[in-house]
Backbone as a printed PyTorch tensor [residue, N CA C, xyz], in Angstrom:
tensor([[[  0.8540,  -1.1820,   0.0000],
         [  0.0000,   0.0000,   0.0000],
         [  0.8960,   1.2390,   0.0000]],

        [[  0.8980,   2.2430,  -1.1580],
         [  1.4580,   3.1430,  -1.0010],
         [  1.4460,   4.3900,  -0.1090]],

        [[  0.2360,   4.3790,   0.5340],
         [ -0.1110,   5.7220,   1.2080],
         [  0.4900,   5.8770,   2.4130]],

        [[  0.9890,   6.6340,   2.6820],
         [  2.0590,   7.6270,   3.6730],
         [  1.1400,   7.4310,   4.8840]],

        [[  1.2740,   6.8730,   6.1670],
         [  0.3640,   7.0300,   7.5730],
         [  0.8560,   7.7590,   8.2970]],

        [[  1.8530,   9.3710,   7.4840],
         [  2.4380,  10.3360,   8.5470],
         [  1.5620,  11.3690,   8.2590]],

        [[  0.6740,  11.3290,   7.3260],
         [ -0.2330,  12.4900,   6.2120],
         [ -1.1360,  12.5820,   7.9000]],

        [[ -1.6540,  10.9280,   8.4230],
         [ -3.0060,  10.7800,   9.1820],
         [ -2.3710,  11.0700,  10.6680]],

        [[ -0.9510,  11.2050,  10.5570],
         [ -0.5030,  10.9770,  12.4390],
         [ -0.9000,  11.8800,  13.3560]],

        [[ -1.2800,  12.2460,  14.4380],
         [ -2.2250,  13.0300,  15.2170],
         [ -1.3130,  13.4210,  16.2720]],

        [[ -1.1480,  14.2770,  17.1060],
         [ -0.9090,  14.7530,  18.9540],
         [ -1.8420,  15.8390,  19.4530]],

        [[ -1.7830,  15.6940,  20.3200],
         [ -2.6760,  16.0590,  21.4550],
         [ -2.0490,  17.5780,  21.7400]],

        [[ -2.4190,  18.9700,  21.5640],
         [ -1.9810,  19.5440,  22.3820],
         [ -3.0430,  20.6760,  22.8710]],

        [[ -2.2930,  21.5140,  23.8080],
         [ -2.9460,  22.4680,  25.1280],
         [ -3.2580,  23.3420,  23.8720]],

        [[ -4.3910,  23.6120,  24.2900],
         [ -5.6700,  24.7320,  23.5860],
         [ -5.6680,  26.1390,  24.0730]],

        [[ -4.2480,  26.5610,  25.3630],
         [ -4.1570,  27.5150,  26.0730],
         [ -2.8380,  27.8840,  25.4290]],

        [[ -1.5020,  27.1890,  25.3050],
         [ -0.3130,  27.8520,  24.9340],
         [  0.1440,  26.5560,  23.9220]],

        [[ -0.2940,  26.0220,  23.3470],
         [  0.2130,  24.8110,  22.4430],
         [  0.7110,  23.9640,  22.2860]],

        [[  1.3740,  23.9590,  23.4390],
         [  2.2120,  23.1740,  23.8600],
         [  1.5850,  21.6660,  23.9360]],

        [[  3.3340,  20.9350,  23.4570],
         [  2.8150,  19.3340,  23.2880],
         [  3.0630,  18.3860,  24.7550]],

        [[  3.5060,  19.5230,  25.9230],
         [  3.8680,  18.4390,  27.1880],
         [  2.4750,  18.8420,  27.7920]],

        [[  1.4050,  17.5840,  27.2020],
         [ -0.0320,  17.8080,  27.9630],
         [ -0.0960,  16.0120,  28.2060]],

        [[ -0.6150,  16.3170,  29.9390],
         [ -0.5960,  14.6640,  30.0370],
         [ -2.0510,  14.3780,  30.5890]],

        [[ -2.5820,  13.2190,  30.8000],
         [ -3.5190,  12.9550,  31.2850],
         [ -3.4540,  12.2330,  32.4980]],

        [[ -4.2790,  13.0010,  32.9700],
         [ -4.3720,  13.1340,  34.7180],
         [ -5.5360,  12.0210,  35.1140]],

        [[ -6.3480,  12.2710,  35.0430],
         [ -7.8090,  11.3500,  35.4460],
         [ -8.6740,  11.3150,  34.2630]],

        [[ -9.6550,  10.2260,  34.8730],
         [-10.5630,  10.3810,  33.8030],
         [-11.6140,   9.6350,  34.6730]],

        [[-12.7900,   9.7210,  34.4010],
         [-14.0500,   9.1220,  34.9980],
         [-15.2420,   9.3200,  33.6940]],

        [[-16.3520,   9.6880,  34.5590],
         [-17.8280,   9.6530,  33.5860],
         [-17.8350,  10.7010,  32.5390]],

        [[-17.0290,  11.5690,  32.7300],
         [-17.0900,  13.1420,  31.9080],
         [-16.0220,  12.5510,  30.8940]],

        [[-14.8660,  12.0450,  31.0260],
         [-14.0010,  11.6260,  30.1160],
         [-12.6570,  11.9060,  30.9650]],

        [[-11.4670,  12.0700,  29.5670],
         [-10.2710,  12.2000,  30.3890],
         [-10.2730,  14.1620,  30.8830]],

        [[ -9.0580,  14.1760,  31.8780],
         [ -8.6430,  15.1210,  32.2080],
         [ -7.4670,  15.4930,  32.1040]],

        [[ -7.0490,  16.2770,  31.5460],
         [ -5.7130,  16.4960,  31.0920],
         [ -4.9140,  18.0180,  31.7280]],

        [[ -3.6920,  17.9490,  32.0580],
         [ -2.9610,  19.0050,  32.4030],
         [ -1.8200,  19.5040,  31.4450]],

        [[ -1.5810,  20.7270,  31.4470],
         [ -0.3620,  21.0340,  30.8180],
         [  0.6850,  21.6870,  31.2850]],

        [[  1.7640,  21.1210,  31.2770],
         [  3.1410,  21.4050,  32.0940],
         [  3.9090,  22.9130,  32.1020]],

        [[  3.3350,  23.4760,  30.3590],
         [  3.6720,  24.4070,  30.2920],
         [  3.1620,  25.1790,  31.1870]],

        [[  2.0730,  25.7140,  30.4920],
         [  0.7330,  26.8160,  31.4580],
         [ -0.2300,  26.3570,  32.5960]],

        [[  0.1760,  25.3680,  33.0360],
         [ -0.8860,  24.4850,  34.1950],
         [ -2.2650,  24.7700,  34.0050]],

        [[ -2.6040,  24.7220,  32.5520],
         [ -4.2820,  24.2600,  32.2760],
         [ -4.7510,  22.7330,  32.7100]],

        [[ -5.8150,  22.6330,  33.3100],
         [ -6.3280,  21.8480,  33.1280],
         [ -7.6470,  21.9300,  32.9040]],

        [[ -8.0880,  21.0570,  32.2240],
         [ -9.6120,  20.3840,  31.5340],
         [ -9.4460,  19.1520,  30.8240]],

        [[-10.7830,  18.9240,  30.2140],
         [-10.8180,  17.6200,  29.4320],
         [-11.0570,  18.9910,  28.2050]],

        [[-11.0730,  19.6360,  27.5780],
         [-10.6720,  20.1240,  26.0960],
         [ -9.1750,  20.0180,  25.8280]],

        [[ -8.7070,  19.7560,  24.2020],
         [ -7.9270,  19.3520,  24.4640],
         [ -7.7490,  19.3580,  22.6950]],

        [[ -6.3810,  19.7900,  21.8540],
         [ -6.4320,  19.8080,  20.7160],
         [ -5.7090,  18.4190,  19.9890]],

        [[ -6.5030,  18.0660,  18.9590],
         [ -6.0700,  16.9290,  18.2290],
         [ -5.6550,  17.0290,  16.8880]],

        [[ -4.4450,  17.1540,  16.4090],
         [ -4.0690,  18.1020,  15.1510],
         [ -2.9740,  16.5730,  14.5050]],

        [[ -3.5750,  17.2850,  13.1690],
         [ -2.0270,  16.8000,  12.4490],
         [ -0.8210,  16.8330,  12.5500]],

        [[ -0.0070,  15.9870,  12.4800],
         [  1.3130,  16.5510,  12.8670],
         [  2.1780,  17.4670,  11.5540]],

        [[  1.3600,  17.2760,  10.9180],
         [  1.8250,  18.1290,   9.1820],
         [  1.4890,  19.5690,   9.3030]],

        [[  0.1440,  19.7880,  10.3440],
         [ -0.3010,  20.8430,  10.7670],
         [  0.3100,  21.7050,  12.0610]],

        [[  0.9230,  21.0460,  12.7640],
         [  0.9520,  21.1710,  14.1000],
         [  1.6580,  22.8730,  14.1160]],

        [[  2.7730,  23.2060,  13.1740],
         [  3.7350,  24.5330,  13.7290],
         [  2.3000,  25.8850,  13.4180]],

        [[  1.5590,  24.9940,  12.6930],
         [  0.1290,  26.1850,  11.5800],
         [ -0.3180,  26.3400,  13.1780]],

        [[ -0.8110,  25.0290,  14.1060],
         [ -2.1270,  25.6850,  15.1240],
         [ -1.3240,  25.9230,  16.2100]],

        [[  0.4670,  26.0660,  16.6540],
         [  0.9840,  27.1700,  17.4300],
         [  0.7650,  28.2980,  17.4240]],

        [[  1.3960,  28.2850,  16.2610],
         [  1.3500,  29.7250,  15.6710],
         [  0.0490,  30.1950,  15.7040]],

        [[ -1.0980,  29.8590,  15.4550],
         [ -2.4560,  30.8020,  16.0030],
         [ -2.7270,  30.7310,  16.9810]],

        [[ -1.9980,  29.7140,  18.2180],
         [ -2.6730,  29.7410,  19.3740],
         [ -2.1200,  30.7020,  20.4090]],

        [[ -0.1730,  31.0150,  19.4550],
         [  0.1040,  32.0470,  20.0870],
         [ -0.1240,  33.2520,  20.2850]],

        [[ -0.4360,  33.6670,  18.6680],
         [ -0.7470,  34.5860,  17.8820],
         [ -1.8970,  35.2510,  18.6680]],

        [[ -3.3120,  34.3860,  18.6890],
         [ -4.4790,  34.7540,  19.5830],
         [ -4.3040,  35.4700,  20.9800]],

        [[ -2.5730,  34.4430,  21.9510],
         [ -2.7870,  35.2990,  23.5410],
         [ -2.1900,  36.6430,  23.5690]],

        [[ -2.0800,  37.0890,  22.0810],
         [ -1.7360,  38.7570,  22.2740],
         [ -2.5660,  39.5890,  22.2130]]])
């Protein structure tokens, strides 16, 4: 099969400063809960991006906390 599975590869990051050191903390009936090391967000929101995409949704997420 020729098709590339780096086009589909995914990470997880913080929806507050972009960052990719976001770990998951708990999880129960609501789902998981996740923290981030950078900016100490926590919630269960939580971004799921391409990795082809990934420097595109820094860059607006930084862009936005100005």
């Amino acid at each position: 099969m020729a098709i590339y599975m780096d086009e589909y590869r995914t990470t997880k990051i913080c929806p507050q400063c972009g960052s990719l050191r976001i770990n998951w903390i708990a999880g129960g009936i609501a789902g998981p809960v996740y923290k981030c090391e950078e900016c100490n967000y926590v919630g269960v929101f939580v971004l799921e991006v391409k990795l082809k995409d990934l420097e595109k949704f820094q860059k607006e997420i930084r862009e936005g906390r100005k």
